[in-house]
C-alpha positions in Angstrom: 0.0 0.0 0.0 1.6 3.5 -0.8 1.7 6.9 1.0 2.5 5.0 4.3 6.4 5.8 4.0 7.3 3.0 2.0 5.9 0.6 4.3 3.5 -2.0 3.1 0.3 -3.0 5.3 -1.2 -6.5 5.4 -3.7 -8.1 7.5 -3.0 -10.8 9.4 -4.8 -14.4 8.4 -4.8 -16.2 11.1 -3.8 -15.5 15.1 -3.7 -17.6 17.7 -1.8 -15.8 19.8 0.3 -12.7 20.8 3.2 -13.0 22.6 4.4 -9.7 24.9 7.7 -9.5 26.7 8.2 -6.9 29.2 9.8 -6.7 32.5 11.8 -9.7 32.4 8.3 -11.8 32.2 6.5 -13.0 29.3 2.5 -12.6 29.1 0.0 -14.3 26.3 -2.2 -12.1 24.3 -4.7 -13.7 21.9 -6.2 -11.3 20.2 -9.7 -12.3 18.1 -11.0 -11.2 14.4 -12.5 -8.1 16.4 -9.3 -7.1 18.0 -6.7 -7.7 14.5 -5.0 -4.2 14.0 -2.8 -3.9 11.0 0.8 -5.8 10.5 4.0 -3.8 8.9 6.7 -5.4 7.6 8.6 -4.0 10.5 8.3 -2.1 13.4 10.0 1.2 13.3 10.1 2.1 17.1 8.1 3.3 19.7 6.4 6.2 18.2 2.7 6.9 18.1 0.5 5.9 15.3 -0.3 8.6 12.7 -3.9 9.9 12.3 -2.8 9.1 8.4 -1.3 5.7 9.5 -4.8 4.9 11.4 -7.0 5.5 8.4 -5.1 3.9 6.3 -5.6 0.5 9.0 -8.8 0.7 9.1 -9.3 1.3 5.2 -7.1 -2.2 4.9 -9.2 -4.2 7.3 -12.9 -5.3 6.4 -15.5 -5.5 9.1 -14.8 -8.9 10.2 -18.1 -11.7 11.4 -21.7 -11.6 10.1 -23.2 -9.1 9.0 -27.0 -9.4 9.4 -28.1 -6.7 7.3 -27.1 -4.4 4.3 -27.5 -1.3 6.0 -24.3 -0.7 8.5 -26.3 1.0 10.9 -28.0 -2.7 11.5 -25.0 -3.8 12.7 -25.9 -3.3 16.4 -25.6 -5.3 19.4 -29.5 -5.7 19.0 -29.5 -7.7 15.8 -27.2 -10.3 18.1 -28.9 -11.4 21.3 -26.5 -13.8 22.7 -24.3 -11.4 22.5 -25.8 -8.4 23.3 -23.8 -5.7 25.1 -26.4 -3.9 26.8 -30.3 -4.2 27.6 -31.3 -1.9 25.1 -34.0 -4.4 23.5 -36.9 -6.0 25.1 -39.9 -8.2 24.0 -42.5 -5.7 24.6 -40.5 -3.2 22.7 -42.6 -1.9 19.8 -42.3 -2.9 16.4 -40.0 -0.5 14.2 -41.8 1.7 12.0 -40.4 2.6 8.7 -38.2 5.3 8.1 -39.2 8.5 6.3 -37.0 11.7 5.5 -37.7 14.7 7.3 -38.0 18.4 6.1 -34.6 18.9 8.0 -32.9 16.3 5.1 -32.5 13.0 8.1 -34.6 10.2 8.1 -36.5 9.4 10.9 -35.3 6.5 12.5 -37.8 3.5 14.2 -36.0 4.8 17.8 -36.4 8.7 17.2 -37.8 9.5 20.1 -35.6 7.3 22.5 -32.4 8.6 21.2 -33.7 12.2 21.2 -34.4 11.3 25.2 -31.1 9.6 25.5 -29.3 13.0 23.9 -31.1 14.9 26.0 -29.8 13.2 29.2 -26.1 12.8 27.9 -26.4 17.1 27.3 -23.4 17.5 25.6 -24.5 17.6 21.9 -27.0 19.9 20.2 -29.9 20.4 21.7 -33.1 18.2 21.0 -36.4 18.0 21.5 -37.9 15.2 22.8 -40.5 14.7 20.6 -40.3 11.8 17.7 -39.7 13.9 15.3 -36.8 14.8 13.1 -35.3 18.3 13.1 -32.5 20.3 11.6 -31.7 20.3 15.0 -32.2 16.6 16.0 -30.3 15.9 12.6 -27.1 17.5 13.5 -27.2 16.6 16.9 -27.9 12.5 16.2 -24.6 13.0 13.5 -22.3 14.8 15.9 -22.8 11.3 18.3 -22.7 8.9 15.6 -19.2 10.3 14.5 -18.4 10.8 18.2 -18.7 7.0 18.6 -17.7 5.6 15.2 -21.4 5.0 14.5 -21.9 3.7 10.3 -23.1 5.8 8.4 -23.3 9.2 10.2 -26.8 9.7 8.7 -28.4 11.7 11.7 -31.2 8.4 11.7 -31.9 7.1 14.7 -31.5 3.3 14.4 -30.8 0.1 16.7 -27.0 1.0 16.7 -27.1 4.6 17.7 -30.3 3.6 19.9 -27.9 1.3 21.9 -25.3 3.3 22.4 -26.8 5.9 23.2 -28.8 4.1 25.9 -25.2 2.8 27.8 -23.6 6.1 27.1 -26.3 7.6 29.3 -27.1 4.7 31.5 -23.6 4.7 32.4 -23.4 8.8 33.4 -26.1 7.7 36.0 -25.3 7.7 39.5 -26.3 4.3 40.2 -23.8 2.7 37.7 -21.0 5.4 38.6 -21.7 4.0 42.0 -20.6 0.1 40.6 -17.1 1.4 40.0 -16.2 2.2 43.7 -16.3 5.3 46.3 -14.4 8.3 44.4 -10.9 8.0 45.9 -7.9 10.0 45.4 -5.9 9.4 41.7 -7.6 8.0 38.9 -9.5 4.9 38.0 -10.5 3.6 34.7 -13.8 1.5 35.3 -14.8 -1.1 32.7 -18.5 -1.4 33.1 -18.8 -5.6 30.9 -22.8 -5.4 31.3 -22.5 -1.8 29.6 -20.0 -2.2 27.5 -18.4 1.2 28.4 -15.2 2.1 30.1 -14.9 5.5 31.5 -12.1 7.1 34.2 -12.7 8.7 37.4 -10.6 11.5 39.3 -11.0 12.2 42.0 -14.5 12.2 42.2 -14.9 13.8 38.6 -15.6 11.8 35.3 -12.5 12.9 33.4 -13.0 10.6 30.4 -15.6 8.9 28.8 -18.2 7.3 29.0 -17.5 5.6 25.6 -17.7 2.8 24.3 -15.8 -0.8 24.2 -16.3 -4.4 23.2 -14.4 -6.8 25.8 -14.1 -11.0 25.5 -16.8 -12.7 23.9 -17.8 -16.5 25.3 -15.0 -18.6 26.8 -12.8 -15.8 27.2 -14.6 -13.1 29.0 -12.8 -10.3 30.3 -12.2 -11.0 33.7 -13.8 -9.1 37.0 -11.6 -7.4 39.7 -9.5 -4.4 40.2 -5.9 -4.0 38.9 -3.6 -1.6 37.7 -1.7 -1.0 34.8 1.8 -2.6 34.9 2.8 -2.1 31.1 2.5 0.7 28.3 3.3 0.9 25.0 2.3 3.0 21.9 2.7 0.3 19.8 3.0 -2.9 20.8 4.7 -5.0 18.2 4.2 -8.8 18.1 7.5 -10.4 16.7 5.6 -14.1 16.4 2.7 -12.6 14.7 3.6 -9.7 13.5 0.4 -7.3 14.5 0.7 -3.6 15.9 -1.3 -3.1 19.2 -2.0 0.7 19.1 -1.8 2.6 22.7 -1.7 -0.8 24.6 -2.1 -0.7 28.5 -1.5 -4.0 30.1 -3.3 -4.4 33.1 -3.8 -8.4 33.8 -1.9 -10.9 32.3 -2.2 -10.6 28.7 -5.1 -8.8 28.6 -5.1 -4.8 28.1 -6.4 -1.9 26.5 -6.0 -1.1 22.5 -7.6 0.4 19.5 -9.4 -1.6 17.6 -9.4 -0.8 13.5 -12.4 -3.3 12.9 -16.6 -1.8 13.5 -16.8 -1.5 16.7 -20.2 -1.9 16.8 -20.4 -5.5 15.4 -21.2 -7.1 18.8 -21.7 -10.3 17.3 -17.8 -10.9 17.4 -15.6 -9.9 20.7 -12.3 -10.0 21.8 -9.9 -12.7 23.6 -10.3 -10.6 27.0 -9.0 -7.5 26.1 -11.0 -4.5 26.0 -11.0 -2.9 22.5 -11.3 1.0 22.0 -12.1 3.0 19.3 -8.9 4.5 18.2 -9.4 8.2 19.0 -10.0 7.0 22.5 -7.8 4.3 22.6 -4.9 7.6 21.9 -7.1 9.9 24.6 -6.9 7.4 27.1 -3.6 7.0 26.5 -2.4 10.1 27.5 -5.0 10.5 30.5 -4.0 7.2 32.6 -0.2 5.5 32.8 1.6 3.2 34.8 -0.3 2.1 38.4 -3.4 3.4 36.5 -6.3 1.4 39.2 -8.8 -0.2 36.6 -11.8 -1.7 38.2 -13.8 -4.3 36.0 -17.1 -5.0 36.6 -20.4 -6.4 35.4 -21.2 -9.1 33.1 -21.8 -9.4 29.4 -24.3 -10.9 28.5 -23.6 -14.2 26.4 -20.1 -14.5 27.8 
């Protein structure tokens, strides 16, 4: 692939493993389909990831697992039960009605009037009205959190992916579920919320990052419960075995860790080995907000896992 600097991307086939050295101890990554990042010829040091470098990842990597519909915005954790990140769905939910385009140029989505709620409780995008009905306004504000959280396409329609996460994005700013992460204490705590499927980081009391959104391990390799810190940091982890970049990792339990993620986030369908996969813009944030002795409190369950 060209304009990377003379160095040529692939994608690695198969992975059954990842094998980190650090610290005069060795610790086993297995990464899944959802948590592949890109493979270089050669790594080239310890230096951060271009923005340039990202796209062009995530440009070489297809959207990995079923997809069980044509439109991308399908592609929620709704449309996968069993492994469904978040109670966003019920049986007496009522039956979508079909879409129409407004006068403000959006279609209105089967879960306009939820997400316009959800919007309104999160507070920090345009405003909305809570009313079922698509606006100019409601338009730019429903595209400004679909970009936000790598939501496909960035439409402004409010459908079962942008439903969903908007639904944990708020449920997790709630007290009660800010509560599940532990009294505020002094220093800062990144809190993995697996029923939620959010990770967010606490300050002193103060949400300084986050909520956003993460996909942990799918069944037989959920990512495991308890508080830890992070012991190991790198920008980008190189595996010599199997030759795949890990971009902003944070080790905080045996192999397992934080890292971007270049696949759709949002296909809940597939998860990871235990690792907690970030967007990359967030992956790079969190980077920079956390580092070594980080606390990181996991808790919840996904469901399927």
């Amino acid at each position: 692939m060209s304009g990377m600097g003379g160095r040529k991307l692939t994608v690695a086939a198969a992975i059954v493993g990842v094998l980190i050295t650090g610290g005069g101890a060795a610790y086993a990554l297995v990464p899944s389909e959802a948590e592949r990042v890109a493979a270089q010829e050669a790594p080239d040091g310890t230096q951060p990831l271009t923005d340039e470098e990202a796209a062009a990842y995530a440009s070489e990597i297809p959207d990995p697992g079923p997809v069980p519909s044509t439109s991308a915005e399908s592609r929620s954790a709704e449309a996968s039960p069993s492994a469904q990140p978040s109670p966003s769905s019920s049986a007496s939910s009522p039956a979508p009605k079909p879409s129409k385009t407004s006068a403000a140029g959006c279609q209105t989505g089967e879960y306009q009037r939820e997400v316009e709620k959800y919007l309104s409780q999160i507070g920090t995008y345009d405003a909305v009205v809570v009313d079922g009905r698509q606006s100019t306004g409601d338009c730019s504000a429903i595209k400004k959190f679909q970009k936000r959280f790598g939501i496909s396409p960035v439409n402004g329609r409010a459908g079962p992916t942008t439903r969903s996460v908007a639904k944990r994005i708020a449920t997790s700013l709630t007290a009660a579920e800010q509560a599940k992460c532990g009294a505020p204490g002094s220093g800062a705590t990144v809190c993995v919320n697996l029923t939620l499927q959010t990770v967010w980081v606490v300050k002193d009391g103060a949400v300084v990052f986050g909520p956003t959104v993460t996909r942990t391990g799918m069944k037989g390799y959920a990512t495991p419960v308890g508080t830890y810190s992070v012991f190991r940091r790198n920008m980008k982890e190189w595996s010599n075995p199997y030759k795949v970049w890990l971009p902003y990792w944070q080790n905080f339990v045996r192999g397992i860790g934080f890292h971007a993620t270049t696949t759709y986030l949002h296909n809940a369908s597939i998860g990871s080995h235990g690792c907690v996969n970030l967007l990359y813009g967030d992956a790079k944030t969190l980077y920079s907000t956390i580092g070594i002795g980080t606390r990181v409190k996991v808790f919840g369950h996904r469901p399927g896992t």
